[in-house]
C-alpha positions as CSV (number, residue, x, y, z in Angstrom):
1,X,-18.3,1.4,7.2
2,X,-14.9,0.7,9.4
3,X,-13.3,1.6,12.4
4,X,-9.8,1.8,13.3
5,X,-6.9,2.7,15.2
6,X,-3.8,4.4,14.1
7,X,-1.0,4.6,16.9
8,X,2.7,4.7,17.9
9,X,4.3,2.8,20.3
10,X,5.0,4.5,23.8
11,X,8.9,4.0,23.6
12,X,8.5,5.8,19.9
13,X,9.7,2.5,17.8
14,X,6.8,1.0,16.1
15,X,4.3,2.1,14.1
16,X,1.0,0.3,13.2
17,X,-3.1,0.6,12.1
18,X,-5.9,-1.9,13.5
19,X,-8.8,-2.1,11.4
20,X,-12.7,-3.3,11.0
21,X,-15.5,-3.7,8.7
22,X,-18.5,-5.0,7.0
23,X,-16.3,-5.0,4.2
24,X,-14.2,-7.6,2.3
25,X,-10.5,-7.6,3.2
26,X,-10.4,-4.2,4.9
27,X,-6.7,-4.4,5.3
28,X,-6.7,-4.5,1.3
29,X,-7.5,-0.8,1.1
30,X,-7.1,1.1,4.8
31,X,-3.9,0.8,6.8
32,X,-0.3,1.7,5.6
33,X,2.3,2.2,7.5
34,X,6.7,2.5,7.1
35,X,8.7,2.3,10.2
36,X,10.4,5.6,11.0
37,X,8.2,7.8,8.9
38,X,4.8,7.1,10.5
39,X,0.6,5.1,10.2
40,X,-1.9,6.4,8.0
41,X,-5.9,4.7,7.6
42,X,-8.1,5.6,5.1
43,X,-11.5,4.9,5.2
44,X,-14.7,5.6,4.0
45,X,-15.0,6.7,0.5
46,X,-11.3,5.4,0.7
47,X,-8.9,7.0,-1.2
48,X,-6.1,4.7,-0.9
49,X,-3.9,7.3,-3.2
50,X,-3.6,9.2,0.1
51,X,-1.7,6.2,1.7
52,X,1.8,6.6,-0.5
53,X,0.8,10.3,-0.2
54,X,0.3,10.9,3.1
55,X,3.7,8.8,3.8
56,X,5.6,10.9,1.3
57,X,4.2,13.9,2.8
58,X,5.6,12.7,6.5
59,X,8.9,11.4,5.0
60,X,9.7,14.7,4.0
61,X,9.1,15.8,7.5
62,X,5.5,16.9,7.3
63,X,4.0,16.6,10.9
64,X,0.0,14.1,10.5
65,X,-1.4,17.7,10.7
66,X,0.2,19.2,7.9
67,X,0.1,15.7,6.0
68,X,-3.9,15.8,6.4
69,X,-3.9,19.5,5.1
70,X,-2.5,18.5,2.3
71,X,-4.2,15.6,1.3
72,X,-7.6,17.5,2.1
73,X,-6.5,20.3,0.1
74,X,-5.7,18.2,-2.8
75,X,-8.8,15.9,-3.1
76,X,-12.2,17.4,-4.4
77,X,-14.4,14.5,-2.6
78,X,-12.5,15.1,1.1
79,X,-15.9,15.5,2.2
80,X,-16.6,11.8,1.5
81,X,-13.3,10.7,3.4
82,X,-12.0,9.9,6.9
83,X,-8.6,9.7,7.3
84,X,-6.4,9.1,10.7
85,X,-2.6,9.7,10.6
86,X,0.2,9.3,13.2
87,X,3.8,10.9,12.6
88,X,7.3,10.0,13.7
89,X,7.2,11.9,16.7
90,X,3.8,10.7,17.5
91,X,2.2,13.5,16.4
92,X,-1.9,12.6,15.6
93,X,-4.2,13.8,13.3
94,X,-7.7,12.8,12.2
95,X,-10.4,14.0,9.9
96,X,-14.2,13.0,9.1
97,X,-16.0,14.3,6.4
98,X,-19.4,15.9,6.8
99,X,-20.5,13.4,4.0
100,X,-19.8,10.6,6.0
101,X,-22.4,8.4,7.4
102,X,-23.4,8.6,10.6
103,X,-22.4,7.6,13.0
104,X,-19.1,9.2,12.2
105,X,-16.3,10.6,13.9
106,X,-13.2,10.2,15.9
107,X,-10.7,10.9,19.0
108,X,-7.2,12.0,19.0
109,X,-4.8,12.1,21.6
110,X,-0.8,11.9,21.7
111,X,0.5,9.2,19.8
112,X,-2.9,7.7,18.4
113,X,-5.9,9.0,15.9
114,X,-9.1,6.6,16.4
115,X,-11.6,7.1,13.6
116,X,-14.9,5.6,12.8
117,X,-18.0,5.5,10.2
118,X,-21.8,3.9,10.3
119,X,-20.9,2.9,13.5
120,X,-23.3,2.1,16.5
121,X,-22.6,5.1,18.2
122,X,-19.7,7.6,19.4
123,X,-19.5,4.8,22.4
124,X,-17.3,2.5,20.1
125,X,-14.7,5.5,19.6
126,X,-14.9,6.0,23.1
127,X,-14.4,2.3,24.1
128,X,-11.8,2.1,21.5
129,X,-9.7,5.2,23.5
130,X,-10.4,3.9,26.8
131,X,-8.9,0.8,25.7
132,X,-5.9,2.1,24.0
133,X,-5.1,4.6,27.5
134,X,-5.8,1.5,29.6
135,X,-3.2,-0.7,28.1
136,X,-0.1,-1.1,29.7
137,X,2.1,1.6,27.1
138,X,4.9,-1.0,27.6
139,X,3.1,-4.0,26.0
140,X,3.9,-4.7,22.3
141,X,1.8,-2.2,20.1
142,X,0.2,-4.9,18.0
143,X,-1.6,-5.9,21.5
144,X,-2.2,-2.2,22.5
145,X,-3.9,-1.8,18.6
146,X,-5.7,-5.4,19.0
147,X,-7.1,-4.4,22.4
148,X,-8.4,-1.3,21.1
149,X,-10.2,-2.7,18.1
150,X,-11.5,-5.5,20.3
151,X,-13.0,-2.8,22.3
152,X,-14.6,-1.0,19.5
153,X,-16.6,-4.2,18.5
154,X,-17.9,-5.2,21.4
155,X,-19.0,-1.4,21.8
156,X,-21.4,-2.2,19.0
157,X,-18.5,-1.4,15.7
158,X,-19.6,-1.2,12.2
159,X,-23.5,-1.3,12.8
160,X,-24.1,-3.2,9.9
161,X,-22.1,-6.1,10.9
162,X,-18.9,-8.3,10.9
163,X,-16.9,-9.3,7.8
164,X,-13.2,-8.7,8.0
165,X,-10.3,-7.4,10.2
166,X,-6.3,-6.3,9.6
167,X,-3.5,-5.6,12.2
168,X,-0.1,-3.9,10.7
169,X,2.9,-2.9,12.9
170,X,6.1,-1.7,11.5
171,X,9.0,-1.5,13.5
172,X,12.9,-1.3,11.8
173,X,14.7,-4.8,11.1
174,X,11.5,-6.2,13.1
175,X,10.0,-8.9,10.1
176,X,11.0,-12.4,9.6
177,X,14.8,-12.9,10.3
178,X,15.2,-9.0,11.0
179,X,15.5,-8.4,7.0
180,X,12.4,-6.5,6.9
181,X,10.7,-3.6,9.1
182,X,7.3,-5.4,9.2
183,X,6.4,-6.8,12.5
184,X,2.9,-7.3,12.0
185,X,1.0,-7.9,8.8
186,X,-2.2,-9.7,9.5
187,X,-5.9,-9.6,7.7
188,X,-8.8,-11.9,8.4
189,X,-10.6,-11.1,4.9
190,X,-14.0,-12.5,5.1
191,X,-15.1,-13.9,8.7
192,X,-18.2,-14.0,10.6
193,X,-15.9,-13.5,13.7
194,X,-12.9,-11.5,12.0
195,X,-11.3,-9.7,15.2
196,X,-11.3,-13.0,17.7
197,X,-9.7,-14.6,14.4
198,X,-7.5,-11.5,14.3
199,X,-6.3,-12.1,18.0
200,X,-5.5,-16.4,17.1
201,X,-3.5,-15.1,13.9
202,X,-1.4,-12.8,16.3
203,X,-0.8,-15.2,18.8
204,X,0.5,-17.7,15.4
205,X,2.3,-15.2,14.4
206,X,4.1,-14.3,17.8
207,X,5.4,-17.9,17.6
208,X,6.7,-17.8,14.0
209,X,7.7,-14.7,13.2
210,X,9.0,-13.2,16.2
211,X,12.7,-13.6,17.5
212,X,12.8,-15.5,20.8
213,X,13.4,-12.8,23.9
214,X,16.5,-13.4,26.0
215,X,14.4,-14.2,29.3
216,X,12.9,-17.0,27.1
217,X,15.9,-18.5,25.9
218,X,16.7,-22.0,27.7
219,X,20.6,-23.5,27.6
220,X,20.3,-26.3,26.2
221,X,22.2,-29.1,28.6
222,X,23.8,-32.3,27.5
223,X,20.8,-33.8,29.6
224,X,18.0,-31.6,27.9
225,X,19.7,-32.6,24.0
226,X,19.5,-35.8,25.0
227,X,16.2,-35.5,25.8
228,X,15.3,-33.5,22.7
229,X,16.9,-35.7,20.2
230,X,15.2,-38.6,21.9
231,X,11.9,-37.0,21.2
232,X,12.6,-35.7,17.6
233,X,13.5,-38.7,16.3
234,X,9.9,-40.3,18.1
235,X,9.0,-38.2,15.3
236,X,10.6,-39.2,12.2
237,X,13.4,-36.8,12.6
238,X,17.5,-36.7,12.5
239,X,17.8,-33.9,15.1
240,X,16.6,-30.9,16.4
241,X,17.1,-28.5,13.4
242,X,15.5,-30.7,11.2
243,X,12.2,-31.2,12.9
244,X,12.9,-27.2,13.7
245,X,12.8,-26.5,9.7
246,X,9.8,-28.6,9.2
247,X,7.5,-27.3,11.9
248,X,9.0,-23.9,10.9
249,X,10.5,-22.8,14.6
250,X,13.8,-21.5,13.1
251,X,13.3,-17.9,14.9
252,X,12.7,-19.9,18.0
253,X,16.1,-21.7,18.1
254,X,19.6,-21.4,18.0
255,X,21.1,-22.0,14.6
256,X,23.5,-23.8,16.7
257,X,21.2,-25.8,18.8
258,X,22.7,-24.2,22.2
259,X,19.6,-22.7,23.4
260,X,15.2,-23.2,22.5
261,X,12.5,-21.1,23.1
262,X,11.1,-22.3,26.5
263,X,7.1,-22.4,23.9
264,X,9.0,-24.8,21.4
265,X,10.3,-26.8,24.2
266,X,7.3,-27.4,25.6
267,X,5.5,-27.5,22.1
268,X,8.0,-30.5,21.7
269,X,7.4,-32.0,24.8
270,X,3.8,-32.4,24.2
271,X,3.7,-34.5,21.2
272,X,5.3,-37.1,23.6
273,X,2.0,-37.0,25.6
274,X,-0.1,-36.7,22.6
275,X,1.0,-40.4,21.1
């Protein structure tokens, strides 16, 4: 009843699970991930035991192999599960149970595990690995997972429909002012259109949750504050950081006001042309 993709980034950093379903809140139950240690997705007749399991298993230094033997071993229903796992090192490992309805199955290559059941056919696995080894390896993984997934649904997906979607990335001191490892944490929970949602939500959260990247960093000039405060206070505001607090841009500019995200500036700019 899902599809997904569990993957590590390229330069070995990040971490993360996309996910699909005719199921409410998918990202509820499949994807779990912790920076450093490694992605797991559990589908299915999901047991979401094997999510704190199978990361214990890899913290310890279990390679996804080894981590699925376990969990397999373990669990008296493993014919009923399907279960995709990627390890520190990038190491992949997948499993569908015979029980599983069809169409069921999954791919695994270096540094990814692509698992799916009652899907339209083995062409959304397929679409789903083209995708992921067509993606530039240097783009951010959320987009590389994203891509993927997008693939898989328009490859037919869960054969029974569209209801909900979930993107996690983990990558360390990577969440909301670096004090967390959780770069990506998105779910579209009940939608008629749940991954194009999925890809808006990641674009949001690119804006406001992401720290600003040197090459889009702009000085900000005696002649561009000027500017700024001019169109701040057009808005109801006493400067800069104040309207940056409200509209919630504080990753996006300097504590200090010396520098803006060249997106915020231009955000900023715009309301001028909107009034």
């Amino acid at each position: 009843m899902t599809f997904s993709i569990v993957a590590r980034s390229a330069d070995g950093e990040s971490w993360g699970v996309a996910v699909a379903s005719k199921f409410l809140a998918v990202g509820n139950a499949v994807p779990a991930a912790v920076a450093g240690i490694g992605a797991i997705a559990t589908q299915a007749n999901a047991n979401v035991a094997y999510k704190g399991l199978a990361l214990a298993h890899l913290d310890e230094g279990a390679t996804a192999p080894v981590a699925l033997q376990r969990l397999l071993e373990e669990d008296p229903d493993r014919d009923h599960r399907q279960v995709g796992i990627v390890d520190v090192d990038g190491g992949a490992a997948s499993h569908t149970g015979p029980a599983c309805f069809d169409w069921a199955g999954g791919l695994v290559g270096t540094g990814y595990a692509i698992q799916g059941n009652i899907l339209a056919g083995r062409e959304v696995v397929e679409a789903m690995e083209a995708a992921w080894l067509g993606s530039a390896p240097d783009l951010p993984l959320a987009d590389r997972l994203l891509a993927a997934l997008t693939a898989g649904d328009e490859a037919g997906g869960d054969r029974r429909g569209r209801q909900s979607a979930a993107l996690l990335v983990v990558r360390e001191e990577a969440g909301y002012g670096g004090h967390d490892d959780v770069a990506v944490d998105l779910r579209v929970d009940d939608h008629t259109a749940p991954i194009p949602e999925l890809a808006r939500l990641l674009e949001l959260n690119d804006l406001f949750l992401t720290a600003t990247r040197d090459e889009d960093k702009i000085d900000v000039t005696p002649e561009l504050d000027a500017e700024i405060s001019d169109l701040v206070q057009a808005l109801g505001h006493d400067d800069l950081l104040e309207w940056v607090g409200t509209e919630n841009y504080e990753m996006r500019v300097a504590p200090s006001g010396s520098w803006i995200d060249r997106r915020v500036l231009a955000i900023l700019r715009a309301t001028k042309e909107s009034t």
